[in-house]
C-alpha positions, -999 to +999 in steps of 0.1 A: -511-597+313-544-598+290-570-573+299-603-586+290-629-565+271-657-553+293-684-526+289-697-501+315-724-491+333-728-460+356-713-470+388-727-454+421-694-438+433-677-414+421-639-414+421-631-398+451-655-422+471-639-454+456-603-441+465-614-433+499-631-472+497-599-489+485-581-467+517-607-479+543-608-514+530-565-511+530-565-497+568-593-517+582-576-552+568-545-544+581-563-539+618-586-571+612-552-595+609-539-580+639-565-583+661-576-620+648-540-631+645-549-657+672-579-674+651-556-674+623-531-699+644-556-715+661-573-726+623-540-735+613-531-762+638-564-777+635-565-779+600-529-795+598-535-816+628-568-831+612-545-851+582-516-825+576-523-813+543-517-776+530-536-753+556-543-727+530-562-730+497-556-712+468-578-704+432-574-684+403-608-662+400-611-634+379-612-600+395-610-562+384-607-554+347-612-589+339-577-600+354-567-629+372-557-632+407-556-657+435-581-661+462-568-670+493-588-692+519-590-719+549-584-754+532-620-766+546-618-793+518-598-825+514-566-827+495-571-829+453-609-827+459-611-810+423-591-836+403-618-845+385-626-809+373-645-777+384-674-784+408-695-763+431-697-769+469-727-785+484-725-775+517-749-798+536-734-833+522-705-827+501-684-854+511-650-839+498-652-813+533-628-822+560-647-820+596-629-793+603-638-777+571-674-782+575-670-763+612-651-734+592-678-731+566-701-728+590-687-700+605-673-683+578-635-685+587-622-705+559-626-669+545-607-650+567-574-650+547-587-632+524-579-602+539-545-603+525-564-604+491-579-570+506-547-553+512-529-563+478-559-549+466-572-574+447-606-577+467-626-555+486-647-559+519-677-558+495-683-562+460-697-586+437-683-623+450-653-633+423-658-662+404-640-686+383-634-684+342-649-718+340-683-705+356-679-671+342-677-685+308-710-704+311-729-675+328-717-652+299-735-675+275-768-667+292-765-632+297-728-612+290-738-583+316-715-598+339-687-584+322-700-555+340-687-564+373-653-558+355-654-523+365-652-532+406-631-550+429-650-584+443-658-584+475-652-605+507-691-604+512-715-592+487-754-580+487-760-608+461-748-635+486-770-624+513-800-620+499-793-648+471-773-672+497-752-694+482-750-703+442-749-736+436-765-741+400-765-716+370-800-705+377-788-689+406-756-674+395-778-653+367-803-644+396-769-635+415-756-613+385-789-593+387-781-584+427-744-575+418-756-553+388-783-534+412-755-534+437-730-517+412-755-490+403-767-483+436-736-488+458-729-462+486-711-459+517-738-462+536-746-495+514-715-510+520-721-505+553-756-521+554-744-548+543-711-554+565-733-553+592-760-574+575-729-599+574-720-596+607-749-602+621-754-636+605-719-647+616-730-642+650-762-655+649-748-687+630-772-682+598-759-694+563-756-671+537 
């Protein structure tokens, strides 16, 4: 597997705090698919029911150390919706979302299998949000800090996405690599913990982020 390049900047855990992370983040997944193994059945008969198409969605986005992996989510879009390339979700009246989908966006739980991406390990419950080569590419052509985010695992949820909400032009994926950079420096338990609840709290509340 090809290892891309990437250069480094001081990261605000130290080694034993990140192995401790990747254990918590192991554990705590594990204990979140137990407990909401009833939503997961519950999405998967209405997502099948609505026109019985593949209930899960996968993409290759580009993780740790610059490798590949597959992010694993809710189909909350119609069948081939991408066949005419790469393009970024407008949530409010992107016409390629199944009802369903639009009702799992809105919620958040097209996200939810991507807790299985948190216990192979390729994700954590927060980090920078992982995004694909063909937007990567284009943002490294503006500014190639983002090969930064290299050195972390990307996250379920992400400071840059609350704060930033959601990215749907270049513009905002630069002002997005800014928040992940501050969030690399800066991150802490008691960060990460900040922002799961920040997250939480907007779930609840029904606010998009």
């Amino acid at each position: 597997m090809t290892v891309l390049n990437y250069g480094f900047i001081t990261d605000g855990m130290n080694e034993i705090e990140r192995d401790t992370k990747r254990l918590i983040d192991f554990l705590v997944a594990i204990i979140c698919i137990i407990i909401f193994s009833p939503l997961f059945v519950i999405c998967y008969f209405t997502i099948k029911r609505e026109d019985n198409g593949p209930v899960i969605f996968k993409q290759e986005r580009i993780g740790r150390f610059g490798r590949p992996f597959y992010i694993y989510k809710f189909r909350s879009m119609k069948v081939n919706a991408e066949k005419n390339g790469p393009q970024l979700a407008n949530n409010k009246n992107d016409k390629r979302m199944t009802k369903i989908g639009k009702f799992l966006r809105h919620h958040h739980l097209d996200e939810l299998p991507q807790l299985w991406n948190v216990i192979k390990g390729d994700m954590s419950f927060v980090g920078p949000r992982p995004e694909r080569k063909f937007y990567i590419d284009k943002i490294m052509e503006k500014d190639s800090r983002y090969s930064y985010l290299y050195q972390i695992r990307p996250g379920v949820t992400s400071y840059a996405t609350l704060t930033n909400g959601y990215t749907g032009n270049i513009e905002k994926m630069l002002k997005r690599l800014e928040l992940d950079l501050f969030y690399l420096e800066h991150r802490s338990w008691m960060l990460d913990i900040k922002i799961l609840g920040m997250t939480f709290l907007k779930i609840v509340f029904g606010k998009k982020f």
